[in-house]
N, CA and C atoms of all chains as a GROMACS GRO file, in nm:
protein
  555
    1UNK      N    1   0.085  -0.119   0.000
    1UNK     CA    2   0.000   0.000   0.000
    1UNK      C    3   0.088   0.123   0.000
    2UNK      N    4   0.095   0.176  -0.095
    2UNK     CA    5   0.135   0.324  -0.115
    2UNK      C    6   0.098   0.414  -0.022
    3UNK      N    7  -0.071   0.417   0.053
    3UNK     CA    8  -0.072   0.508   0.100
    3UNK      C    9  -0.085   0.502   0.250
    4UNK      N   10  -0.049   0.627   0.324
    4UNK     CA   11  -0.031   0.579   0.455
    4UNK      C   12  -0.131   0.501   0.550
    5UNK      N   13  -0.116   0.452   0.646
    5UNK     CA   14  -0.238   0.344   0.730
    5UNK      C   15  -0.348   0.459   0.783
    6UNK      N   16  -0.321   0.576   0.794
    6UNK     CA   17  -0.380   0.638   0.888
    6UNK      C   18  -0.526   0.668   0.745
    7UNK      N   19  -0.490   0.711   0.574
    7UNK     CA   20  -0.589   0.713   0.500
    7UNK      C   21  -0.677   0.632   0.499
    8UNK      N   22  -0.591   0.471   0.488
    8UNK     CA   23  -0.608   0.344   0.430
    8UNK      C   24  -0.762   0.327   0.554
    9UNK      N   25  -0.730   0.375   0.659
    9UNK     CA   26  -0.831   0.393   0.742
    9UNK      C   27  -0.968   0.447   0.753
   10UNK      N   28  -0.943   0.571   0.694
   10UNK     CA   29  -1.031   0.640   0.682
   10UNK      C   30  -1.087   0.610   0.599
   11UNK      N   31  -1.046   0.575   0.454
   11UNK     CA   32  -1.139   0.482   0.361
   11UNK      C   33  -1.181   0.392   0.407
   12UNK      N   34  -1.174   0.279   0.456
   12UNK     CA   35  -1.236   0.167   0.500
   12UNK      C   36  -1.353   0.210   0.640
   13UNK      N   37  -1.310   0.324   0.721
   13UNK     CA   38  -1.422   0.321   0.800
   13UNK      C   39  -1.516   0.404   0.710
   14UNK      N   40  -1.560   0.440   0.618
   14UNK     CA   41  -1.652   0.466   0.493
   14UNK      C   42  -1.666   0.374   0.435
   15UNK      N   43  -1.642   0.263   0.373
   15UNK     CA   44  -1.678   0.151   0.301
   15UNK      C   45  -1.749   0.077   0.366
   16UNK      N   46  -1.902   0.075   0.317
   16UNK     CA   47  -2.006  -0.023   0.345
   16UNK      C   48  -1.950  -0.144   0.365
   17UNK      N   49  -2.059  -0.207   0.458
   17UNK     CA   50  -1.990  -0.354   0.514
   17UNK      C   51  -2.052  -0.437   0.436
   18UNK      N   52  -2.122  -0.446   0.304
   18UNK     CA   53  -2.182  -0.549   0.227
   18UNK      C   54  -2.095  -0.522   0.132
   19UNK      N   55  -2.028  -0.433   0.109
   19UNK     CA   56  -1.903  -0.403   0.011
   19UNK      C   57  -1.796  -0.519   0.017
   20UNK      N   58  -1.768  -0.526   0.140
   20UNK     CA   59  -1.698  -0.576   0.240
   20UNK      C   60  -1.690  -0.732   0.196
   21UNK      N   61  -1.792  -0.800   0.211
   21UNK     CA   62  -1.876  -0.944   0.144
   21UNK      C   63  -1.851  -0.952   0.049
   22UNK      N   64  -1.817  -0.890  -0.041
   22UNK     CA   65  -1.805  -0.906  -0.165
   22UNK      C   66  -1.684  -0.919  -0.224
   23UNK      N   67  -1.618  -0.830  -0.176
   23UNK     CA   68  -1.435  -0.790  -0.258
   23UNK      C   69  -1.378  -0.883  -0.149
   24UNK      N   70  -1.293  -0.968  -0.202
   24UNK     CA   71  -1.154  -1.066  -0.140
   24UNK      C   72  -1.091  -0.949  -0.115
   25UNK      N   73  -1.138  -0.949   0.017
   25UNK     CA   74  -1.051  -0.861   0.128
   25UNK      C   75  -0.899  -0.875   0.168
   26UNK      N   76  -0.926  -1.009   0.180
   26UNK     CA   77  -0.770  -1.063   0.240
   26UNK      C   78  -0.716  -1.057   0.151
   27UNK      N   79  -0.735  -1.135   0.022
   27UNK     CA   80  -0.631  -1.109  -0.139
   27UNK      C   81  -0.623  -0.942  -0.129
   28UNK      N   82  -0.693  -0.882  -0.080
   28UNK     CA   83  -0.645  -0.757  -0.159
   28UNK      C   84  -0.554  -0.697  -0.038
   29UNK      N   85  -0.574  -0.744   0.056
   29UNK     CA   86  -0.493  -0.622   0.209
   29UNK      C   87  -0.410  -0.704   0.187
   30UNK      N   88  -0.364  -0.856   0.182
   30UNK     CA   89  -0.204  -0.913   0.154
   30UNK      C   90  -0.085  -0.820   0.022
   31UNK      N   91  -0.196  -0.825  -0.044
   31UNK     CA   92  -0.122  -0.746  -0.169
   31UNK      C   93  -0.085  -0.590  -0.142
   32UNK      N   94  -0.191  -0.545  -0.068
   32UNK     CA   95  -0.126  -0.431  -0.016
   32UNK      C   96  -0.022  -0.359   0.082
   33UNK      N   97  -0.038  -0.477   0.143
   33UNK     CA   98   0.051  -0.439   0.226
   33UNK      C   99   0.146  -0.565   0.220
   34UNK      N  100   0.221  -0.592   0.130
   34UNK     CA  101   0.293  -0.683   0.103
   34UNK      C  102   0.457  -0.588   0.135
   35UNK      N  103   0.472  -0.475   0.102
   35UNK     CA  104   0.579  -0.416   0.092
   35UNK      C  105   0.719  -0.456   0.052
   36UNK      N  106   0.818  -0.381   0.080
   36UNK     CA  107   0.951  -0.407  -0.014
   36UNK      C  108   1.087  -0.492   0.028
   37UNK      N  109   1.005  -0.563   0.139
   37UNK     CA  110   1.178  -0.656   0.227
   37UNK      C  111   1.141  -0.782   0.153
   38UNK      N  112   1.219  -0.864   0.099
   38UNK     CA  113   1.192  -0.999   0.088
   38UNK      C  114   1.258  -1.082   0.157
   39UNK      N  115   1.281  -1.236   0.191
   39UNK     CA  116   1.368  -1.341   0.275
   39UNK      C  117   1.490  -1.277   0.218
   40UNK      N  118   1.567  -1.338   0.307
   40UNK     CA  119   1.703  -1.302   0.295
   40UNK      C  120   1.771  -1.126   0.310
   41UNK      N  121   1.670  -1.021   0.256
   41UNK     CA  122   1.757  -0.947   0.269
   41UNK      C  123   1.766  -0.875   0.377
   42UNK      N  124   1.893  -0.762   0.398
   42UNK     CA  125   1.938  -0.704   0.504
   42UNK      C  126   1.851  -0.647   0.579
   43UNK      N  127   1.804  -0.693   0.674
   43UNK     CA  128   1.712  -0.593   0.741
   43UNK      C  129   1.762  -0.446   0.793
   44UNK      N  130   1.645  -0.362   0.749
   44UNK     CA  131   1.718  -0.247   0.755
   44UNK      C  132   1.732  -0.205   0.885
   45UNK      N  133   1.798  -0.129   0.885
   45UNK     CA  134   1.854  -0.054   1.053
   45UNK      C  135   1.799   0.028   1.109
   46UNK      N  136   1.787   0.028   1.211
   46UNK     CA  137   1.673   0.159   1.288
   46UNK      C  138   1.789   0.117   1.467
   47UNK      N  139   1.700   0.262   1.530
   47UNK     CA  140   1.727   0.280   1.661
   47UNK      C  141   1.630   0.329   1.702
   48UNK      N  142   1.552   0.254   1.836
   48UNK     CA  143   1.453   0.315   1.864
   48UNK      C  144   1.442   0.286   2.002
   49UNK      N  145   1.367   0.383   2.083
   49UNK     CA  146   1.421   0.396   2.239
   49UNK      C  147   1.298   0.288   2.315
   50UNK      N  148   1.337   0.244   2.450
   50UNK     CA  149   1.255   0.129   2.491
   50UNK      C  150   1.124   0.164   2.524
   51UNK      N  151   1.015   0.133   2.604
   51UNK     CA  152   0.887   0.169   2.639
   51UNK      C  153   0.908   0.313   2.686
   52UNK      N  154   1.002   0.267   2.864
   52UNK     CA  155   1.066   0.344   2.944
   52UNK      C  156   1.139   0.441   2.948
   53UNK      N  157   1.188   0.457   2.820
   53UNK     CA  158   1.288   0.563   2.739
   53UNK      C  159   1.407   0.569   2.839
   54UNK      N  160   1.454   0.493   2.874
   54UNK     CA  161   1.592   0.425   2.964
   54UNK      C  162   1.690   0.392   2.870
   55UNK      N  163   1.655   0.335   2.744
   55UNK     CA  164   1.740   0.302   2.669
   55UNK      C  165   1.718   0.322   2.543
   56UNK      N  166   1.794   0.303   2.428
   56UNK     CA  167   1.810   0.313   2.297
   56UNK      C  168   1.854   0.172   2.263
   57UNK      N  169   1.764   0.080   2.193
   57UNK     CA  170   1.818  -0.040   2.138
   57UNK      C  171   1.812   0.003   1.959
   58UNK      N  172   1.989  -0.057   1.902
   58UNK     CA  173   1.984  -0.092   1.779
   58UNK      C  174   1.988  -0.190   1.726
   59UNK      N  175   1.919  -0.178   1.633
   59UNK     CA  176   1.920  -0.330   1.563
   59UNK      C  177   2.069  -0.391   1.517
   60UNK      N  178   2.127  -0.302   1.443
   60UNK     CA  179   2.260  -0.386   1.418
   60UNK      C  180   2.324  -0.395   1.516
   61UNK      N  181   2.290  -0.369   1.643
   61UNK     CA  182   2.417  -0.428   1.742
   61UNK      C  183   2.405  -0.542   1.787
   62UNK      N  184   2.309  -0.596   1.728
   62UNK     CA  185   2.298  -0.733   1.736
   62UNK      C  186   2.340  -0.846   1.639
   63UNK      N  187   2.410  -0.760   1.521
   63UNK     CA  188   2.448  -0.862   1.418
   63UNK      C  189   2.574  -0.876   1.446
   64UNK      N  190   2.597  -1.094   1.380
   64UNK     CA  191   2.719  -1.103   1.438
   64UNK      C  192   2.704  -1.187   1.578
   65UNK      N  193   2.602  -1.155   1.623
   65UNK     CA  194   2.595  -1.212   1.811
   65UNK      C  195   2.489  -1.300   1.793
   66UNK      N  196   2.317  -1.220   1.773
   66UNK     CA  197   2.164  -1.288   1.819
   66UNK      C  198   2.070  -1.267   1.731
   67UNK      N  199   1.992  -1.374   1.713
   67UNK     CA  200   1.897  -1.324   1.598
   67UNK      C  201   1.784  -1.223   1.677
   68UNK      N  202   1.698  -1.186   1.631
   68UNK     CA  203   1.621  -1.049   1.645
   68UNK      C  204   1.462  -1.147   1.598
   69UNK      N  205   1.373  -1.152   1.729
   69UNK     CA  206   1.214  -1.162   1.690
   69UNK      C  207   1.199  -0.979   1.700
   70UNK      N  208   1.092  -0.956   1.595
   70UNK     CA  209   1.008  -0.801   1.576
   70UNK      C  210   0.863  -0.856   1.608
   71UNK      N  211   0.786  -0.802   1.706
   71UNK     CA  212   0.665  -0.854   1.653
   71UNK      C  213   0.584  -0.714   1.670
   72UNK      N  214   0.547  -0.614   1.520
   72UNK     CA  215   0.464  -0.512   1.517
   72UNK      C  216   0.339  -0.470   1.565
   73UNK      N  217   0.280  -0.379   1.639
   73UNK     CA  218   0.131  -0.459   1.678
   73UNK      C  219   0.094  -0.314   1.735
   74UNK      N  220  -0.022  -0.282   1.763
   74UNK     CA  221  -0.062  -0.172   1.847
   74UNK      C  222  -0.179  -0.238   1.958
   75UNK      N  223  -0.239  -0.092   2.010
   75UNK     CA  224  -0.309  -0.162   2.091
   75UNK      C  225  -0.468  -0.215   2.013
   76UNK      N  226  -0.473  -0.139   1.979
   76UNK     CA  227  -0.613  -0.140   1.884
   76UNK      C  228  -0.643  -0.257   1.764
   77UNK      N  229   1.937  -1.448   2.169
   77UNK     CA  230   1.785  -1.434   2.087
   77UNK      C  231   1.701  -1.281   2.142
   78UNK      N  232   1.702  -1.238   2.094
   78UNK     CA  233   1.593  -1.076   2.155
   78UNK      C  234   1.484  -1.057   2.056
   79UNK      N  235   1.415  -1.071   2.149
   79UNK     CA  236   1.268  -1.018   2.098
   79UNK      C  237   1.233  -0.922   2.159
   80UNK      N  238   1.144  -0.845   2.095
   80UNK     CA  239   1.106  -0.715   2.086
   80UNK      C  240   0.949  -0.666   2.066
   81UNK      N  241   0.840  -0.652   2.126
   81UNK     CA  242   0.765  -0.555   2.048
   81UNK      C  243   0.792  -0.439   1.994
   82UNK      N  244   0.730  -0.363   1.893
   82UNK     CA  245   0.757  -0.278   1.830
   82UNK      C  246   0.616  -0.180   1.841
   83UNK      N  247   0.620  -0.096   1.903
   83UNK     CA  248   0.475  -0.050   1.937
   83UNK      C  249   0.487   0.047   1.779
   84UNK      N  250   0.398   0.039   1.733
   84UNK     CA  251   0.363   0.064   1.574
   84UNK      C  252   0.194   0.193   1.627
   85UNK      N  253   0.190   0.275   1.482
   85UNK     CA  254   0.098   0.331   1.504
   85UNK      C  255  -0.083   0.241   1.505
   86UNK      N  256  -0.113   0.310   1.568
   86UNK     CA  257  -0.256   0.281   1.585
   86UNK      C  258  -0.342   0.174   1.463
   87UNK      N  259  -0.417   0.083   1.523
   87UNK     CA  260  -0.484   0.014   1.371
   87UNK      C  261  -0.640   0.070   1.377
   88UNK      N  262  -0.662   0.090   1.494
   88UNK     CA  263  -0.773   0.130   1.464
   88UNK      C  264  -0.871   0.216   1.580
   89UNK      N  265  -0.777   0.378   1.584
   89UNK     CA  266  -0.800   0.442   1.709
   89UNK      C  267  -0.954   0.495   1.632
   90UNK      N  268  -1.022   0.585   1.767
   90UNK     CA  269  -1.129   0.624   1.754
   90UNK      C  270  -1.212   0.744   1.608
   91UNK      N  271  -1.070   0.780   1.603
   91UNK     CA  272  -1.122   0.914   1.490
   91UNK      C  273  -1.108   0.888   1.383
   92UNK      N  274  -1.047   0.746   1.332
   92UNK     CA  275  -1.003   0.728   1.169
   92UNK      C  276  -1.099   0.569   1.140
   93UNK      N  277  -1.067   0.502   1.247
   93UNK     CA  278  -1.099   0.374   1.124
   93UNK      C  279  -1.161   0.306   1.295
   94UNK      N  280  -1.262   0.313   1.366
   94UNK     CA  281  -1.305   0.258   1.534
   94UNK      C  282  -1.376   0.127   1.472
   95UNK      N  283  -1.340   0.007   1.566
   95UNK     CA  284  -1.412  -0.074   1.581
   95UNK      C  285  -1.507  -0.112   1.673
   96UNK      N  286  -1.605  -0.189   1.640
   96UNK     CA  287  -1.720  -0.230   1.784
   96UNK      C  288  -1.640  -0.277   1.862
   97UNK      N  289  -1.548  -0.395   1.842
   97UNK     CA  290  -1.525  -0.468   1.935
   97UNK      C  291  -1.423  -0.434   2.021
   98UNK      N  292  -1.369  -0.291   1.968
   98UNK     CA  293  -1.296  -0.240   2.076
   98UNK      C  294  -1.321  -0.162   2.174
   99UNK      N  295  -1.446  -0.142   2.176
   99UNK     CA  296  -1.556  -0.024   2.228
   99UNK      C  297  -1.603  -0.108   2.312
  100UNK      N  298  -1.673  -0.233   2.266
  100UNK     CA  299  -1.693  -0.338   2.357
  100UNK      C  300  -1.594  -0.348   2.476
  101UNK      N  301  -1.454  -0.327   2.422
  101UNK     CA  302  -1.372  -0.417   2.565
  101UNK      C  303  -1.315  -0.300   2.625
  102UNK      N  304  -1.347  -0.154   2.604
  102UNK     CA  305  -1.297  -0.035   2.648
  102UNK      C  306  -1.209   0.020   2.632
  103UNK      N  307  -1.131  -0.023   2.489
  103UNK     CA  308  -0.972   0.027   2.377
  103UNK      C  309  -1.061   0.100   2.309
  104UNK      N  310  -1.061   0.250   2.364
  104UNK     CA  311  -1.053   0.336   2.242
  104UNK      C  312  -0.975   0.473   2.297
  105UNK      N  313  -0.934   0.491   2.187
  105UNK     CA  314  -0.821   0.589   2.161
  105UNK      C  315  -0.791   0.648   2.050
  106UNK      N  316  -0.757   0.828   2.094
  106UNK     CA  317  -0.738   0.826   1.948
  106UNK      C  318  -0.616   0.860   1.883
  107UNK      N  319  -0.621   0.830   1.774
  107UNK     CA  320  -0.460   0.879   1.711
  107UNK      C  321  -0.376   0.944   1.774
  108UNK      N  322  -0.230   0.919   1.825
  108UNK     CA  323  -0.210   0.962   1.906
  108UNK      C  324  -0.110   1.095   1.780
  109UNK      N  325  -0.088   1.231   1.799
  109UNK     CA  326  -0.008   1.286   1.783
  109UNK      C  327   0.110   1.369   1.776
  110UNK      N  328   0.149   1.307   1.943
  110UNK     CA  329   0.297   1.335   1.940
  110UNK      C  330   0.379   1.184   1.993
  111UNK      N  331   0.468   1.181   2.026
  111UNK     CA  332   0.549   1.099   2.090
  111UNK      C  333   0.550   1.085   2.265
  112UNK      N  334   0.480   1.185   2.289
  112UNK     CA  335   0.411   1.131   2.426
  112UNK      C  336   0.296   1.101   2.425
  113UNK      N  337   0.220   1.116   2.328
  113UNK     CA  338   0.086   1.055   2.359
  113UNK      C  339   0.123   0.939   2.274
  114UNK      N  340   0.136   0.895   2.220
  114UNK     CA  341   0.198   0.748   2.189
  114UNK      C  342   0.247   0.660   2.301
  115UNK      N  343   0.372   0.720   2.375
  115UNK     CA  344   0.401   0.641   2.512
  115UNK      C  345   0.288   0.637   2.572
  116UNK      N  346   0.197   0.720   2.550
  116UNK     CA  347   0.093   0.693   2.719
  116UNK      C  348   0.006   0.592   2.658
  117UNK      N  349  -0.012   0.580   2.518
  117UNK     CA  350  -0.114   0.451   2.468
  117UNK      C  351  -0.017   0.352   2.458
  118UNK      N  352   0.076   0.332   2.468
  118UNK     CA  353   0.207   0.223   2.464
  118UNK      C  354   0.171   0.159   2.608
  119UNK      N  355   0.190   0.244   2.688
  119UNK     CA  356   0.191   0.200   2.811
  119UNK      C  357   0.050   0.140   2.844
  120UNK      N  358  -0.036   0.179   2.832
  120UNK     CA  359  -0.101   0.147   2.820
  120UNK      C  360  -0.150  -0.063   2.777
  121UNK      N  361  -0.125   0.012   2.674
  121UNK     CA  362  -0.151  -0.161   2.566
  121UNK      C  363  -0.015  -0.266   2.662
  122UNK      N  364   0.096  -0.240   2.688
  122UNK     CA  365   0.168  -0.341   2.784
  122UNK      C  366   0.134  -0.385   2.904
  123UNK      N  367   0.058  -0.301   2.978
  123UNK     CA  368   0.039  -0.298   3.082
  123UNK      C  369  -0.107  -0.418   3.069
  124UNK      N  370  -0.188  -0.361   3.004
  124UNK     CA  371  -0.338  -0.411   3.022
  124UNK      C  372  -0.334  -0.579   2.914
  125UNK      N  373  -0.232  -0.568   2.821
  125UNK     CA  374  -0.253  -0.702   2.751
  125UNK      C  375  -0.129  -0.796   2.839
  126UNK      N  376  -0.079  -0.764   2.936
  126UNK     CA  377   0.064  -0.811   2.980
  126UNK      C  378   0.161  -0.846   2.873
  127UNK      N  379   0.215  -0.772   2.827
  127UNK     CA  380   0.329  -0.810   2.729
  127UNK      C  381   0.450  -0.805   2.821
  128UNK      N  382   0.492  -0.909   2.822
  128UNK     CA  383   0.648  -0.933   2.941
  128UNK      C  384   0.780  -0.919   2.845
  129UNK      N  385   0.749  -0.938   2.715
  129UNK     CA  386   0.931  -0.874   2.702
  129UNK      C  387   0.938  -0.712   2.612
  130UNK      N  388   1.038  -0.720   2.602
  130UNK     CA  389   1.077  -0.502   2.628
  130UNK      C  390   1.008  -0.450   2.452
  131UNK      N  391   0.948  -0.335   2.501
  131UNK     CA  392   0.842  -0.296   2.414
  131UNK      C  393   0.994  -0.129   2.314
  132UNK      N  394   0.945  -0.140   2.219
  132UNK     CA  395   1.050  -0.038   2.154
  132UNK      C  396   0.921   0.064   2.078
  133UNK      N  397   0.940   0.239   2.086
  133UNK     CA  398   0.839   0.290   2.083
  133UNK      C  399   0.846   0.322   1.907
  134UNK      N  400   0.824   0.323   1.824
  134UNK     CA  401   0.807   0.372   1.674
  134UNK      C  402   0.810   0.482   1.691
  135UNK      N  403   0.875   0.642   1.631
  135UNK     CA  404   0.865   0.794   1.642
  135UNK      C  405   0.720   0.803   1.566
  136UNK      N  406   0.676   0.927   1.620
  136UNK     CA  407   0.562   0.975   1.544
  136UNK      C  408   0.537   0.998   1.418
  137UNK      N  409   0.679   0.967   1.316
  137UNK     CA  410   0.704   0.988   1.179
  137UNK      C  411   0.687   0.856   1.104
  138UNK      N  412   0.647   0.705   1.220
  138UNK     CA  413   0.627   0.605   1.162
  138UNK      C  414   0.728   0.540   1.038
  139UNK      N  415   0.911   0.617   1.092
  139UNK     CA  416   0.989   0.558   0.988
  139UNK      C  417   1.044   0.433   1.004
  140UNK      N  418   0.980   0.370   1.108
  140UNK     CA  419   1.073   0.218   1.140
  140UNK      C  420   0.921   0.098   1.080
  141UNK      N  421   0.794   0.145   1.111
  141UNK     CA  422   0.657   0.073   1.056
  141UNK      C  423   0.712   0.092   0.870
  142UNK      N  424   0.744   0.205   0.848
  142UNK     CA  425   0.756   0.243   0.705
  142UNK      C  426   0.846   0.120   0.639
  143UNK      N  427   0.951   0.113   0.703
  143UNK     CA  428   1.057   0.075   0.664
  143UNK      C  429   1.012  -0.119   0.646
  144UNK      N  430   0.954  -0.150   0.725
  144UNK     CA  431   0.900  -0.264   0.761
  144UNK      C  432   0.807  -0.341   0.723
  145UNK      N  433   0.711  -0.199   0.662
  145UNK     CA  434   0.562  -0.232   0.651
  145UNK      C  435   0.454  -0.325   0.768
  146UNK      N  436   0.535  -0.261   0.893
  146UNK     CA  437   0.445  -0.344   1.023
  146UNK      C  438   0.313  -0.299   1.054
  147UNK      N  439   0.252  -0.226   0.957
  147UNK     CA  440   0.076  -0.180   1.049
  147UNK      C  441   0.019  -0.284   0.945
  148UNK      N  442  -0.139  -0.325   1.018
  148UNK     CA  443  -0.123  -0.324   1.154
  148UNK      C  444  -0.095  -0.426   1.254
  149UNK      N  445  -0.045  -0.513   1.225
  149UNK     CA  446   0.082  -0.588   1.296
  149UNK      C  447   0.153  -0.739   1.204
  150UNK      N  448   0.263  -0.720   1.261
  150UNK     CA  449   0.344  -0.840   1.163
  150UNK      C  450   0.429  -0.865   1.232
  151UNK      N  451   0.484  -1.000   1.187
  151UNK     CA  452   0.581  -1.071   1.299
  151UNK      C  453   0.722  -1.095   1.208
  152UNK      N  454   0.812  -1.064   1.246
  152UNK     CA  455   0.938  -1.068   1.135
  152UNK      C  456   1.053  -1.113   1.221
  153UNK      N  457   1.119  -1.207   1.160
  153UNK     CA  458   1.235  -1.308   1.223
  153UNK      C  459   1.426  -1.278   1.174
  154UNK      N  460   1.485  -1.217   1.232
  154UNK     CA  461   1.627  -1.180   1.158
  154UNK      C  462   1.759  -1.272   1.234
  155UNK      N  463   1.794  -1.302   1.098
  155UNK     CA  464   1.935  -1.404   1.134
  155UNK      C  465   2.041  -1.357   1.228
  156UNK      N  466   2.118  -1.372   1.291
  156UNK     CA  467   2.234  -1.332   1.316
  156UNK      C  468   2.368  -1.268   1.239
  157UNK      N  469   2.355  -1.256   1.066
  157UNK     CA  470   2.358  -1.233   0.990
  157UNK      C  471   2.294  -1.084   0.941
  158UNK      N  472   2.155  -1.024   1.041
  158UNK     CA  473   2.115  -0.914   0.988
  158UNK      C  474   1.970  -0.966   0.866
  159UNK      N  475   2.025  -1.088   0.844
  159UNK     CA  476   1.924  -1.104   0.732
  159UNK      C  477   1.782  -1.152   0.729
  160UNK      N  478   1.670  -1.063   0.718
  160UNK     CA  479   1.536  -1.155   0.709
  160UNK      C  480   1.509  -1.269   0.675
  161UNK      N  481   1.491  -1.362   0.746
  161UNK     CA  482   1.454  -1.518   0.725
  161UNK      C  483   1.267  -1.551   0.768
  162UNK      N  484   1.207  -1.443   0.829
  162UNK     CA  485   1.059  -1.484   0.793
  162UNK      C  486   1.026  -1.337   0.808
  163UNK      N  487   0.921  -1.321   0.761
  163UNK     CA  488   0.818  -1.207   0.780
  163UNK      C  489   0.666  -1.251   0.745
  164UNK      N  490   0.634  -1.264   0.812
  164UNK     CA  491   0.461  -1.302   0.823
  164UNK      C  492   0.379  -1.202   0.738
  165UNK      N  493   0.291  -1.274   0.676
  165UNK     CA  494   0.188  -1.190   0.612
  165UNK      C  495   0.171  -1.081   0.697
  166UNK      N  496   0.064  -0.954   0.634
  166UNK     CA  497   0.012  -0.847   0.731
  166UNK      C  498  -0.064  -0.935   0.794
  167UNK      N  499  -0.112  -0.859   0.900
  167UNK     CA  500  -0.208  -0.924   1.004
  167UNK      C  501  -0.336  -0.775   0.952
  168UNK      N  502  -0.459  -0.853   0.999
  168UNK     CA  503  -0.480  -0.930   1.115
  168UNK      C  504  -0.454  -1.106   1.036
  169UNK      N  505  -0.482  -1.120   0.896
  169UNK     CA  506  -0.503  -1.247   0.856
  169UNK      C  507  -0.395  -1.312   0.893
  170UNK      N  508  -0.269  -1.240   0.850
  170UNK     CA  509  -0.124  -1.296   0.838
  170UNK      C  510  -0.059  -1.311   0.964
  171UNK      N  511  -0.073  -1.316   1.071
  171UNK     CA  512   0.000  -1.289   1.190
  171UNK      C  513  -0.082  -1.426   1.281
  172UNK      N  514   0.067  -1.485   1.256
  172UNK     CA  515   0.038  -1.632   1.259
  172UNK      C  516   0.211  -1.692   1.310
  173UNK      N  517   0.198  -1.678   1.523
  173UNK     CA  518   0.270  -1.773   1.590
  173UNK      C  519   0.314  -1.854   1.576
  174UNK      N  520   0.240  -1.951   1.484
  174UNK     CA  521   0.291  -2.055   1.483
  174UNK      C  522   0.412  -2.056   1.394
  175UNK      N  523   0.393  -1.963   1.268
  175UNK     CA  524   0.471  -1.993   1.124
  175UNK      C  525   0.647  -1.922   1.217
  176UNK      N  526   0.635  -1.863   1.318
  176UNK     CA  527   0.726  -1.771   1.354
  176UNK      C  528   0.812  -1.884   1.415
  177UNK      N  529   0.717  -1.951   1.504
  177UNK     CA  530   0.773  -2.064   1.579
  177UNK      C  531   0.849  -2.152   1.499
  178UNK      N  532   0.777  -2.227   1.382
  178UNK     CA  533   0.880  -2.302   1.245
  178UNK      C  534   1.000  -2.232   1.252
  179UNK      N  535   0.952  -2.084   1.203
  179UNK     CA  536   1.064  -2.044   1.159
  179UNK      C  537   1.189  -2.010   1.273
  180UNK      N  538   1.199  -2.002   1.382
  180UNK     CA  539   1.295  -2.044   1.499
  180UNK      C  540   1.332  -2.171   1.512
  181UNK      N  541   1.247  -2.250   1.538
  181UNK     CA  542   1.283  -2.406   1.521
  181UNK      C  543   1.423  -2.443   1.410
  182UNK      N  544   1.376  -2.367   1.264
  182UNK     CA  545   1.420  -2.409   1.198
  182UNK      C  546   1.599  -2.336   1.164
  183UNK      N  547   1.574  -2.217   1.269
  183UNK     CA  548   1.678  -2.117   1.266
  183UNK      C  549   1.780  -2.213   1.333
  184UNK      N  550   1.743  -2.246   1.463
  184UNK     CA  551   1.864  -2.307   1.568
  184UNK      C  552   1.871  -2.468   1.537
  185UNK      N  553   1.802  -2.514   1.412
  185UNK     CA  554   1.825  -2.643   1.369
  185UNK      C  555   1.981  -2.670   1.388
   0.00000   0.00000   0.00000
């Protein structure tokens, strides 16, 4: 999906829910949000500070040592 | 091995895209727009779903979700190497424990 989650939102809370029934939802939100990392490649690098803001964890300081679970999620 | 949540922006706060069933269980919130109101819905969501290992906050510019494509949630597995070895469909369909679990199993084979 090209466009940001916060639109992608706002369209869908406007889209009728018999709409909904109809269009392969899942085929279409996989495809959209399929995005641009595939297996194997470098995961890209970020630094981002903990809940607590106590710390700054980077990702590459872990390469070389431990593999890395991500698991993305909000509360909602 | 480190795992991480990645607190990612909102999937479905009150002012853009609300669900019943979050209204039902008393999650509503809305978009948060700065980086402290993010921590306070961060804190939030750890606290009340018990998430026990260390939560990492996304900036309000959403360049680490960007980079990732994690809304609204996905589970992604990296070698010791740096290199992606799973990334789970998007969720909600794609976000699937178990395939993560294979894919560890199959890491420390």
């Amino acid at each position: 999906m090209r466009q940001p989650p916060d639109f992608f939102g706002r369209v869908m809370a406007r889209t009728p829910s018999p709409l909904m029934m109809v269009l392969p939802f899942e085929t279409l939100w996989t495809h959209a949000r399929a995005g641009v990392l595939h297996l194997g490649d470098p995961a890209p690098d970020f630094s981002l500070p903990t809940l607590d803001h106590k710390n700054t964890v980077r990702l590459s300081s872990f390469r070389g040592s431990k593999p890395v679970v991500l698991v993305f999620g909000s509360y909602t | 091995m480190a795992f991480y949540a990645v607190y990612i922006q909102e999937a479905h706060p009150s002012d853009i895209w609300q669900m019943r069933s979050n209204v039902r269980e008393g999650v509503v919130f809305q978009n948060p727009r700065t980086d402290g109101e993010r921590v306070q819905v961060a804190e939030s969501c750890v606290r009340r779903l018990g998430i026990r290992f260390p939560a990492l906050i996304d900036g309000i510019d959403n360049s680490v979700e960007r980079l990732y494509t994690g809304w609204p949630d996905r589970l992604m597995l990296i070698d010791r190497e740096g290199r992606l070895v799973y990334k789970s469909e998007p969720g909600p369909f794609g976000f699937e424990p178990s395939q993560l679990e294979a894919a560890l199993r199959q890491l420390f084979r």
